[in-house]
Legacy VTK file of the C-alpha trace (Angstrom):
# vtk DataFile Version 3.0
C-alpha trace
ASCII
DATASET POLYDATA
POINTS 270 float
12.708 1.794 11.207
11.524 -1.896 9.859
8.657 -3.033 9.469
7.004 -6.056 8.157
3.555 -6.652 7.245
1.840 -9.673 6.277
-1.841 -10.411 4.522
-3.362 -14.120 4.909
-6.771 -15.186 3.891
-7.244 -17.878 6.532
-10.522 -19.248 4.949
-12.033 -19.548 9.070
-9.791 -18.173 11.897
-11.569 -20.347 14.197
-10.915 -23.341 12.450
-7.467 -22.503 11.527
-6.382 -20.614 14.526
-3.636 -23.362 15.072
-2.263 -22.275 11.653
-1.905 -19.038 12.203
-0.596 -19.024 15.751
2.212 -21.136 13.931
2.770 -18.956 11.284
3.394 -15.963 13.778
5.508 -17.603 15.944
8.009 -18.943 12.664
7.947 -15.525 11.198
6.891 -13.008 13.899
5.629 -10.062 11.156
4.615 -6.799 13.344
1.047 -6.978 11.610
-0.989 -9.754 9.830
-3.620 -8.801 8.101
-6.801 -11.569 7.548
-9.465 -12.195 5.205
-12.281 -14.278 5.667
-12.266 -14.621 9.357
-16.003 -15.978 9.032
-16.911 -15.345 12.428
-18.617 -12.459 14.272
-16.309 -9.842 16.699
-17.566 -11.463 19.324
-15.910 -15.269 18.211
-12.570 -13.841 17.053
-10.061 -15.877 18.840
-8.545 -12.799 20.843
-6.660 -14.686 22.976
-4.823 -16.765 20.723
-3.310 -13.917 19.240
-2.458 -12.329 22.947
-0.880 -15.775 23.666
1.270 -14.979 20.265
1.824 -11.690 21.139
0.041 -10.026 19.558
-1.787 -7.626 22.122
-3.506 -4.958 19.665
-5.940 -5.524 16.791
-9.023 -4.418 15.037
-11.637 -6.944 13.864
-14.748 -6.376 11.245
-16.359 -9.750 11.401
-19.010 -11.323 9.500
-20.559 -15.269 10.973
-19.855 -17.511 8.488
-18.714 -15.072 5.630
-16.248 -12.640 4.864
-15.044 -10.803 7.663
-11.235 -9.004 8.023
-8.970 -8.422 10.519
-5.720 -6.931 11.813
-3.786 -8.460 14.453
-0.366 -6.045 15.963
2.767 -6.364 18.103
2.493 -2.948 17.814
0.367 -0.326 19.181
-3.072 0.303 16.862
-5.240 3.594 17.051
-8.994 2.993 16.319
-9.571 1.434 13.579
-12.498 2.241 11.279
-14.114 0.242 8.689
-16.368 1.368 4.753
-18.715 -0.734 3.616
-18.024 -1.244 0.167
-21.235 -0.919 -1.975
-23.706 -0.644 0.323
-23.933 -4.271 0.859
-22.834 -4.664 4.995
-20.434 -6.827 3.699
-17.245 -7.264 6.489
-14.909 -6.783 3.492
-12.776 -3.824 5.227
-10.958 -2.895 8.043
-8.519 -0.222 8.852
-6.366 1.083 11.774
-3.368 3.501 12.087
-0.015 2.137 13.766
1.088 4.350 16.007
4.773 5.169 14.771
6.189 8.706 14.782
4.679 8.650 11.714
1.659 7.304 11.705
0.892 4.870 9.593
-2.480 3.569 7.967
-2.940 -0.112 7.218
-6.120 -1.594 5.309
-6.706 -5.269 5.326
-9.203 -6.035 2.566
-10.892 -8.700 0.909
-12.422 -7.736 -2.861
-15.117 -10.294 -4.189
-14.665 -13.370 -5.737
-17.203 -12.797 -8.804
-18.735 -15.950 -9.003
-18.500 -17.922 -11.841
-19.603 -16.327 -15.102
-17.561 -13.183 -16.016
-20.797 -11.566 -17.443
-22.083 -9.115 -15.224
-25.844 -9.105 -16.903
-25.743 -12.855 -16.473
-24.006 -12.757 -13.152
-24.885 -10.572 -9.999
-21.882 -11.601 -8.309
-19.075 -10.232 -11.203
-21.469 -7.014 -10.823
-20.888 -6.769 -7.590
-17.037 -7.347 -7.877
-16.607 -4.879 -10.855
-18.785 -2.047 -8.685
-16.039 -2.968 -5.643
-13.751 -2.606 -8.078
-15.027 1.424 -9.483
-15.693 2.660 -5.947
-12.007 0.957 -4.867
-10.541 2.753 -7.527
-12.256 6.470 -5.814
-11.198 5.502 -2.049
-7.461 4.729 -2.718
-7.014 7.905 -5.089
-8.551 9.566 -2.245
-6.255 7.906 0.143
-2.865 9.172 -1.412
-4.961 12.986 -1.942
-5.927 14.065 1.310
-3.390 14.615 3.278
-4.058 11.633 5.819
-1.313 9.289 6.538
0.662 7.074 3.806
-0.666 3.804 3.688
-0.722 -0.031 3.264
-3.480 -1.574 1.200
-3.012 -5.254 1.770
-5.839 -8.584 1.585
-7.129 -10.985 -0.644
-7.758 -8.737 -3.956
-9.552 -11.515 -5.656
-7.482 -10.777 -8.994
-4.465 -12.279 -10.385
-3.374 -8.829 -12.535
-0.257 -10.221 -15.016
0.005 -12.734 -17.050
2.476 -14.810 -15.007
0.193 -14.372 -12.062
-1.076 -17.353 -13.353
-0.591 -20.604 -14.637
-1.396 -20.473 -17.958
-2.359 -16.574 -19.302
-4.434 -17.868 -22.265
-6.452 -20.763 -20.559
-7.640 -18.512 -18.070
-8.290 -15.293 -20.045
-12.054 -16.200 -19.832
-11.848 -17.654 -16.089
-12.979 -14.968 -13.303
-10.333 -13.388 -11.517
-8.037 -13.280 -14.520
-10.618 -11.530 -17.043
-9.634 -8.433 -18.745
-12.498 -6.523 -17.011
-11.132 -6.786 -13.954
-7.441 -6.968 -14.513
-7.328 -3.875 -16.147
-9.840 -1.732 -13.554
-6.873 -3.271 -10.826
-4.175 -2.205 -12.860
-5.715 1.187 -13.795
-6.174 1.748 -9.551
-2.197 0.875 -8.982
-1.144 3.334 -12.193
-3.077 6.217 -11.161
-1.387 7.742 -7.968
1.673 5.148 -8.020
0.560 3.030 -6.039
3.761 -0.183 -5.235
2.981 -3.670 -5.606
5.519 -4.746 -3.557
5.606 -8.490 -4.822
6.469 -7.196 -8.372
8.401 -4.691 -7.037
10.849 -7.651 -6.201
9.863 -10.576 -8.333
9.892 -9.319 -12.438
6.580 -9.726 -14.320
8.561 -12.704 -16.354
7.956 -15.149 -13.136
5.863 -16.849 -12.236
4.344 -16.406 -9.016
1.371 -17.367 -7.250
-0.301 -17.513 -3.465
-3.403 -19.716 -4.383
-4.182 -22.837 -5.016
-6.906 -25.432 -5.408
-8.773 -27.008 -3.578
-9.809 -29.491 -6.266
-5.951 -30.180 -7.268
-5.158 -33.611 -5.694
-1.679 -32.408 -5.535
-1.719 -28.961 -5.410
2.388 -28.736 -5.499
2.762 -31.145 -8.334
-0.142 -29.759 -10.904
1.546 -26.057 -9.589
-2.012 -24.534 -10.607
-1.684 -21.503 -8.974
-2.996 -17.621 -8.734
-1.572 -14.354 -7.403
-4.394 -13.388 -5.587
-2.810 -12.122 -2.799
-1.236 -8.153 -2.828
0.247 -5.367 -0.478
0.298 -2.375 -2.089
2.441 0.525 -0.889
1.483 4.200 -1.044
3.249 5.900 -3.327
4.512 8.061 -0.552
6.326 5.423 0.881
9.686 4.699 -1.096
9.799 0.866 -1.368
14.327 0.710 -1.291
15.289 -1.559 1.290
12.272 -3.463 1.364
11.581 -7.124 0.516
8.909 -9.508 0.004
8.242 -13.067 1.329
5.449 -15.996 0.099
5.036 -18.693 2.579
4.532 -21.287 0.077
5.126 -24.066 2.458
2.038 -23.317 4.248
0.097 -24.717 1.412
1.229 -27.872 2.669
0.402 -28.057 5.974
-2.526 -29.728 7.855
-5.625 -28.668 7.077
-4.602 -25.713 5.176
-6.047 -22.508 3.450
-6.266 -22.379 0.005
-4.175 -19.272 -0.034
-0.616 -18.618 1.814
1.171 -15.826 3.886
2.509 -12.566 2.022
5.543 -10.937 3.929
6.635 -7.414 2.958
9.515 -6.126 5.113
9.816 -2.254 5.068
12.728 0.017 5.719
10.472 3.263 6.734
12.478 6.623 6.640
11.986 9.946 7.946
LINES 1 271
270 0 1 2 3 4 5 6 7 8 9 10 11 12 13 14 15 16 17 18 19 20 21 22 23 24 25 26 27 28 29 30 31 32 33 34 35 36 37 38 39 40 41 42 43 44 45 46 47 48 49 50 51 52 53 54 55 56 57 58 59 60 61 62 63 64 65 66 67 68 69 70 71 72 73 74 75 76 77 78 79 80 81 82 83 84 85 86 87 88 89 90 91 92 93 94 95 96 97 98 99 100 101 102 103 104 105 106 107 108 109 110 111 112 113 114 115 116 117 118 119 120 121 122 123 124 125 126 127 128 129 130 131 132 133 134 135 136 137 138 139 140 141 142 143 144 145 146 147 148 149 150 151 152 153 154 155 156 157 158 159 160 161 162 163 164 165 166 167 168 169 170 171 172 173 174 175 176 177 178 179 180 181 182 183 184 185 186 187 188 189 190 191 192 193 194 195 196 197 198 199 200 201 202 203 204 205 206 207 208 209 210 211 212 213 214 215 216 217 218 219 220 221 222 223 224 225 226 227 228 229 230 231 232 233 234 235 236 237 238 239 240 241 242 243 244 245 246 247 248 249 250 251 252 253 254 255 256 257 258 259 260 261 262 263 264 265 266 267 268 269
């Protein structure tokens, strides 16, 4: 069967709940995963997905920070939720599609690191390179127990290859593009096999990006981007037939997020 999954950091659901309900309406995906929701369970805008559609879904919320979703056509079992270093950060959320074979999909949100890539100078790139060790455990774990294959997807925080952003060497030194953490996310996708499904599709010689600015006064024109956006594909899962999707355009439209839609469509067998 198909299947397409999508991961969005809406930066506010609340606020951009008018967004999104376009977005799934132009490209109907059976699951969206969010990041940064910033609102508690209890605010999620349930209904607007319902009115969508989109009947099923599993939030982890956080008021005014953080907080992930998933939002379904399809039928979810419970979902479940970790809390990455101990911190009750809403940075996770899980829940199992109920296909003949089921089906886990993670929407998650790694930090941002602050500022200063020097984690004795900065708590905040300690934090995200800690995320980043005990990530590394809990998706080797996912593809070795025997659960259900998987879908990692969310706002990873990292752009991992060179063309994943605009200029390699000016940003060698800029967090999110630092060799400390592009080579702890690169050494958690090499060690069970896990699929980046973006550069599955698009070679490492493009240039691709799903972030941009704020601060660009023309985001399109100065083309400033980041790849900060991933869905990851267990290794269990064989990625032929598939194909990938960035909603650029959505960059562009009222009151926007800073990031835009990723789209992978999956041809599941067996």
């Amino acid at each position: 069967m198909d299947l397409s999954i999508a991961t969005w950091n809406i930066n506010s659901v609340r606020l951009r709940a008018g967004l999104v309900a376009d977005f799934l309406a132009g490209w109907r995906p059976d699951v969206l995963c969010l990041q940064e929701i910033k609102c508690g369970n209890g605010d999620f805008p349930t209904r607007v997905f319902r009115d969508c559609g989109y009947r099923h879904m599993v939030v982890n919320g956080q008021p005014g920070y953080h907080g992930v979703a998933i939002v379904s056509r399809l039928p979810l079992m419970a979902g479940t939720s970790l809390d990455f270093c101990g911190r009750g950060d809403a940075r996770h959320v899980s829940a199992v599609i109920d296909l003949p074979a089921p089906l886990a999909v993670h929407s998650l949100y790694v930090p941002a690191g602050g500022d200063e890539p020097d984690p004795e100078l900065n708590d905040k790139f300690a934090h995200k390179l800690a995320f980043l060790d005990e990530m590394h455990a809990w998706m080797d774990d996912l593809t070795g127990s025997g659960g259900p294959a998987a879908i990692v997807a969310g706002d990873f925080n990292i752009a991992p290859l060179d063309n994943d952003v605009w200029s390699h060497r000016q940003l060698l030194k800029v967090v999110s593009h630092t060799p400390a953490e592009t080579d702890k996310l690169n050494a958690i996708r090499r060690s069970r096999g896990w699929v980046d499904i973006t550069r599955y599709h698009l070679p490492p010689d493009e240039k691709v990006y799903t972030w941009w600015s704020y601060r660009a006064k023309s985001w399109a024109a100065a083309d400033r981007g980041r790849r900060l956006d991933h869905i990851w594909v267990d290794p269990r899962l064989s990625p032929a037939g598939s194909s990938v999707e960035i909603v650029r355009e959505a960059r562009d439209w009222k009151r926007p997020s800073d990031h835009v839609p990723v789209i992978a469509n999956l041809r599941l067998v067996g």
